[in-house]
N, C-alpha and C positions, 0 to 999 in steps of 0.2 A: 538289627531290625528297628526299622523307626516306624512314628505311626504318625497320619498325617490327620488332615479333618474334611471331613465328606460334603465342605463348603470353598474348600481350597483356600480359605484368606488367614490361614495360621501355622506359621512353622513348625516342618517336623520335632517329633519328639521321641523319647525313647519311652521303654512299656512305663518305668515305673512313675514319668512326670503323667502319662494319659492314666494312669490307674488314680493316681491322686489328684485329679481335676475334674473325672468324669468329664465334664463337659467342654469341650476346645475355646478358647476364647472367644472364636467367631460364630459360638453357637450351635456349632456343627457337630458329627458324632467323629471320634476316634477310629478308623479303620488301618488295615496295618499298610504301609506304602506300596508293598508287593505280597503275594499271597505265596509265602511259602509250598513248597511240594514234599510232601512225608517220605519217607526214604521205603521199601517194601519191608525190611526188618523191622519195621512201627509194630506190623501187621502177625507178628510173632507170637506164640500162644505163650501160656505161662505167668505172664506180668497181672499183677494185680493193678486193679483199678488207679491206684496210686503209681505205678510204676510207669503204666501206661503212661498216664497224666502226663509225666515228668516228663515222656518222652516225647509225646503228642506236640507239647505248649512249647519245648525248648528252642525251637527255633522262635519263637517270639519273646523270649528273656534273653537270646544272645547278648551276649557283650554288654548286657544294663546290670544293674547292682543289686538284681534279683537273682540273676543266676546263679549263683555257686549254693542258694538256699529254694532252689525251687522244687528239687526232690523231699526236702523236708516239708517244705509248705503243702506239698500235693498230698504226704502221706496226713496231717493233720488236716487236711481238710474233705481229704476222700474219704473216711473213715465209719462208714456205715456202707451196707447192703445196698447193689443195685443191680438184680437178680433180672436176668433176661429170659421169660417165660413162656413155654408151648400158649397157643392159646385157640383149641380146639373146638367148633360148637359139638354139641351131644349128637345135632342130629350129622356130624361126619361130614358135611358137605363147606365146612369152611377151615385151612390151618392157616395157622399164623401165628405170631409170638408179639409178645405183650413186653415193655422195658419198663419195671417198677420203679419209678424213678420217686416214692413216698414213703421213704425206711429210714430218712433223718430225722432231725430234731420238731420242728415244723411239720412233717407228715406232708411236705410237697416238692416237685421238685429244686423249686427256689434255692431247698439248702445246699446246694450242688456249689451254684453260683456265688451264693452268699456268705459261703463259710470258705469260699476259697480267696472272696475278696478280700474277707477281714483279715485273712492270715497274710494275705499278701502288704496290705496297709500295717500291721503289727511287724510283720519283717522292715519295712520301710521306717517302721519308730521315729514319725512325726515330733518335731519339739510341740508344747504345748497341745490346747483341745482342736481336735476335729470333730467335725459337726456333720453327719453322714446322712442327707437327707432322703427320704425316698417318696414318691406315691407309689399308691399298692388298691388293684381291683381288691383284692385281699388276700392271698398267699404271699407274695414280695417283703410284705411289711413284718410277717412274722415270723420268718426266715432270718432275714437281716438284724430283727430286736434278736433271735435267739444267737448269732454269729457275733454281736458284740457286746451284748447284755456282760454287764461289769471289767469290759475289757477299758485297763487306765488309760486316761488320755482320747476317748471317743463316746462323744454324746449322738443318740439316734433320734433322730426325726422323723415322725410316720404321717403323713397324710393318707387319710381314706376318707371317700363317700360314706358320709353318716347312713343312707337309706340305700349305701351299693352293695353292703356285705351281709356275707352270712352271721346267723348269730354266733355260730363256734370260732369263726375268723374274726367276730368282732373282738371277740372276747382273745383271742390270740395277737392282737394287735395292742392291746390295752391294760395286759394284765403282767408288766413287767417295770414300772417304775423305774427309780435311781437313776442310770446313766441314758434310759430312755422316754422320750416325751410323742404323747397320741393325739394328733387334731385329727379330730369331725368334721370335715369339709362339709358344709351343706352345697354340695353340687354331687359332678362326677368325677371319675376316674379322671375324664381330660382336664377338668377344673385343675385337680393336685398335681398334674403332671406341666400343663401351665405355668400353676404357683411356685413351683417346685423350680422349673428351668429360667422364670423370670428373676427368685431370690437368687439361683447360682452366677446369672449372667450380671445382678447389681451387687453382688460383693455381699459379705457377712455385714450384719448391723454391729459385730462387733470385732474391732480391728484385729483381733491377735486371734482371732478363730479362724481356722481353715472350713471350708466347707468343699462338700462333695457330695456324691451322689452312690445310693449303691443301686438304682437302677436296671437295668438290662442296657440304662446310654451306657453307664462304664465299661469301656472294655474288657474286666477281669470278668464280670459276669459272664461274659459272651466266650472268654475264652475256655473256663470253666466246661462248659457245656458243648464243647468241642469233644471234651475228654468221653462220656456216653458214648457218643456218635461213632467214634473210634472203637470202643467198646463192639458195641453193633457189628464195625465191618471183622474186627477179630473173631469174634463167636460165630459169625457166619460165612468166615471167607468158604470160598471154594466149591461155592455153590452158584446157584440163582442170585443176582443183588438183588440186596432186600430192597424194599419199596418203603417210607416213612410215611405215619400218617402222624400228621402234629398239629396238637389243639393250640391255636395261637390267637393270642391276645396283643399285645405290645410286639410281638414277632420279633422276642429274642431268640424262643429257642428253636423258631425255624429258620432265622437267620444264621444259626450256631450249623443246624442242617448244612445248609446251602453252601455254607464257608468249608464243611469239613469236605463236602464232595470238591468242593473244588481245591481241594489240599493234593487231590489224587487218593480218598479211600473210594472202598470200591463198594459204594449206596447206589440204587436207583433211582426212581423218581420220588417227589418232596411234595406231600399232601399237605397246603397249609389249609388248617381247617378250621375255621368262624364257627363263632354261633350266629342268632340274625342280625349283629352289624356286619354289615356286606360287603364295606368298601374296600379289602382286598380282592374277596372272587372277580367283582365290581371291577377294578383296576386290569386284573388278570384277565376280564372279558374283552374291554373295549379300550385298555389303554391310556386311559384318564386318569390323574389320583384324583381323588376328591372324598379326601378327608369330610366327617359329619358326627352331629352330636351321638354320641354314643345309647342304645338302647338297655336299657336293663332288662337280664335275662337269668334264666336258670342256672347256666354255665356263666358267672357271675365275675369273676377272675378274668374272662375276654370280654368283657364290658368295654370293649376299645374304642370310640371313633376316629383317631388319629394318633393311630401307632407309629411309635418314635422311629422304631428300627426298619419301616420302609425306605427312611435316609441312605439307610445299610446298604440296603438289597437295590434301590435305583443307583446307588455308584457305584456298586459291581456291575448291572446290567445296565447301563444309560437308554437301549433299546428292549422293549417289552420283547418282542420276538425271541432274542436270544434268553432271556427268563425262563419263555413259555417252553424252551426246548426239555426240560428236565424239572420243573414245575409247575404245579398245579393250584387252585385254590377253590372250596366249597364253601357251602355255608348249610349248616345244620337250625333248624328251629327248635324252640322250645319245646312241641308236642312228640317232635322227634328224637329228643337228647330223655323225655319224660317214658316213652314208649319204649328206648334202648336200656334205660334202668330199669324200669319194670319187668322186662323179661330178660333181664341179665342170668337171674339165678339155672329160668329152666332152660336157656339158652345155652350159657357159656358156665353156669354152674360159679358165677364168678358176681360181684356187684360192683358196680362204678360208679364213681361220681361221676356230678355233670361235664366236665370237662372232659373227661376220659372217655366220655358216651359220646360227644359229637365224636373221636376221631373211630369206632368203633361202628357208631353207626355210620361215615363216611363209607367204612372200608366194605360196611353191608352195601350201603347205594353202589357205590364203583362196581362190586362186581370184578370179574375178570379185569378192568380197565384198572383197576390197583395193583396189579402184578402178581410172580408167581411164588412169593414173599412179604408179605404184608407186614410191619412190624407197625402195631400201637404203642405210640408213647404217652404211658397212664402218669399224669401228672401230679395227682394229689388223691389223697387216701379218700373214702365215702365216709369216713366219719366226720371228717371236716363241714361235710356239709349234709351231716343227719338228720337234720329238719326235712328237708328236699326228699334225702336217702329211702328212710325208714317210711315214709309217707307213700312208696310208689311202691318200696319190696315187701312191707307190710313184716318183716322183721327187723329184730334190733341187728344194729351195728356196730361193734365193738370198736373201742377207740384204743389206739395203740400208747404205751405206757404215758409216754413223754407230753402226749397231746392230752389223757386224760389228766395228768397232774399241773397243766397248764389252768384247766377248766376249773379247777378250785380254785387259782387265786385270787385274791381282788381286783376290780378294772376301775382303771380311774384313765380320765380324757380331757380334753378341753375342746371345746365346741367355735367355730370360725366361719364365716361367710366366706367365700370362694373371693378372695379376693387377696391377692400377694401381701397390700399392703396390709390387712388384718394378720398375717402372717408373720409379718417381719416385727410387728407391732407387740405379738405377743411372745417373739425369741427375742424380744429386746429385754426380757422383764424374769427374772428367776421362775422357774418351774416349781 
């Protein structure tokens, strides 16, 4: 399996050089050169998440010097709950099931991607420091600090919008020191994501450091998150395909969607679902990209105006039409993701954060038009974003062990103007 770059101007590669470059030279993203097809025994019950995994990914580790460790790496990196649930309203007139994907370290889905990428860069045991850079609306970043937090040999980089996060996400971005370091970007989400792909594309300031990305550009993220989706069509084969509703920011893990149906599982149609930045529905209407500054919202985490992984998804589909055959895209507002938490409890007897409410309240607007299998994909726990939470359901929220003993420790950061060179200026200089 080679992977090639979704700009055409850089030669194929195998997984484990596109995992440790995140970015292709020519700027472009990593996609795999042909798109494997899953054999129908994938689709076998029994296998644990990790099993699965193994099985899922391996035609994209053939013959590279990840495979003969890639069962191992899947079981150290699958290795918490990702429980696929009925999800009923009271008043009986809506079923569907819910994918908890907020049972890791982090409390989101990120840790999926990002605990699978580290183990695969730790398989890889780079000589000397790598330097693993990310922006993060704000789950990405505290996923990643939690997947390499004291691992030898790898320093982490976090960019986040100083005024784009939550407070519990600030404070999970910022409260792990030692082998990790936290800039404040005074911009946005596209600001860090900029600074982030313009440092990777001019070289480390410092010769003997590698740099990389852990992203949703890197490949491993993306393929990570193949492994759920698989999940999905196992737990449900031999029914109805289910229908995806996917709250998407950066459109990795509707990308992850997209790629697994066209592996040959047997998913139905792919909700990708906004808050009010527009510009995929926007694309998906009339055909246009047109990337734009990003808006800050309640569902804070899709704070995207210029989502990397539509690179992805325009070189699978070069033509919007064939897209449109099997995907969708909405855009939920803030009074509506506000309105879908507040009556969560007497609704669905359930509470959600904001990002899980745009795809929940999608699957209310759709109606029938979302199929006869609905499945939400709940991306992050409502504690994380309990200010928001507790404010609309008028009860407390309990934080899950991992996350509440994040909240005690100290936060320490350093504060940057949106600008690469402020950037590069201050990883020139000891932490």
């Amino acid at each position: 399996m080679k992977f090639v770059s979704t700009r055409g101007q850089s030669d194929p590669v195998a997984v484990d050089v596109a995992i440790q470059a995140g970015l292709a030279p020519d700027g472009g993203l990593y996609v795999p050169a042909a798109m494997p097809m899953l054999p129908a025994a994938v689709l076998e019950s029994g296998s644990s998440i990790a099993q699965l995994g193994a099985k899922v990914l391996q035609p994209f580790f053939a013959d590279s010097c990840l495979e003969g460790e890639l069962s191992e790496i899947c079981r150290r990196a699958f290795d918490f709950p990702i429980p696929l649930e009925r999800l009923r309203s009271k008043a009986g007139d809506v079923e569907a099931r819910i994918l908890e994907l907020f049972h890791g370290p982090s409390s989101a889905f990120k840790d999926v991607g990002a605990r699978f990428l580290a183990e695969c860069m730790a398989s890889l045991a780079p000589s000397g420091l790598t330097r693993v850079m990310v922006a993060t609306s704000g789950d990405t970043g505290g996923a990643v600090a939690a997947a390499f937090y004291r691992r030898p040999g790898f320093e982490v980089v976090i960019l986040f919008p100083e005024e784009g996060v939550s407070e519990e996400q600030a404070q999970q971005l910022t409260c792990w020191g030692e082998n990790v370091r936290s800039f404040a970007v005074s911009g946005t989400f596209d600001d860090c994501q900029r600074m982030l792909k313009e440092t990777l594309e001019a070289g480390s300031v410092h010769g003997d450091v590698r740099l990389t990305t852990a992203n949703s550009i890197n490949i491993a993220r993306l393929l990570a998150q193949l492994v759920y989706y698989a999940f999905i069509a196992v737990e449900l084969r031999g029914g109805q395909l289910p229908s995806l509703l996917v709250p998407s920011g950066n459109l990795g893990n509707a990308t992850a969607a997209i790629w697994a149906r066209r592996m040959g599982l047997p998913l139905g149609k792919i909700f990708m679902v906004t808050n009010a930045n527009r510009c995929v529905p926007e694309y998906m209407e009339k055909g246009v990209w047109q990337p734009r500054p990003s808006l800050r919202t309640l569902a804070n985490a899709m704070d995207v105006g210029a989502p990397s992984n539509m690179e992805r998804i325009r070189h699978l589909f070069p033509e919007i039409d064939d897209l449109r055959e099997g995907v969708a895209a909405l855009s939920i507002d803030d009074a509506a993701i506000a309105a879908c938490i507040q009556s969560g409890l007497a609704r669905w007897g359930r509470v959600f954060d904001p990002h899980t409410a745009t795809a929940v309240q999608a699957m209310e607007e759709l109606g029938e038009a979302c199929g006869p299998l609905p499945v939400v994909i709940a991306t992050a726990h409502p504690a994380k974003f309990r200010s928001i939470v507790e404010a609309l359901v008028g009860v407390p929220v309990e934080a899950p062990a991992a996350l509440a003993e994040l909240q005690q420790r100290p936060s320490a950061y350093e504060s940057i103007p949106a600008s690469t060179e402020a950037l590069r200026a201050s990883l020139s200089t000891e932490a």
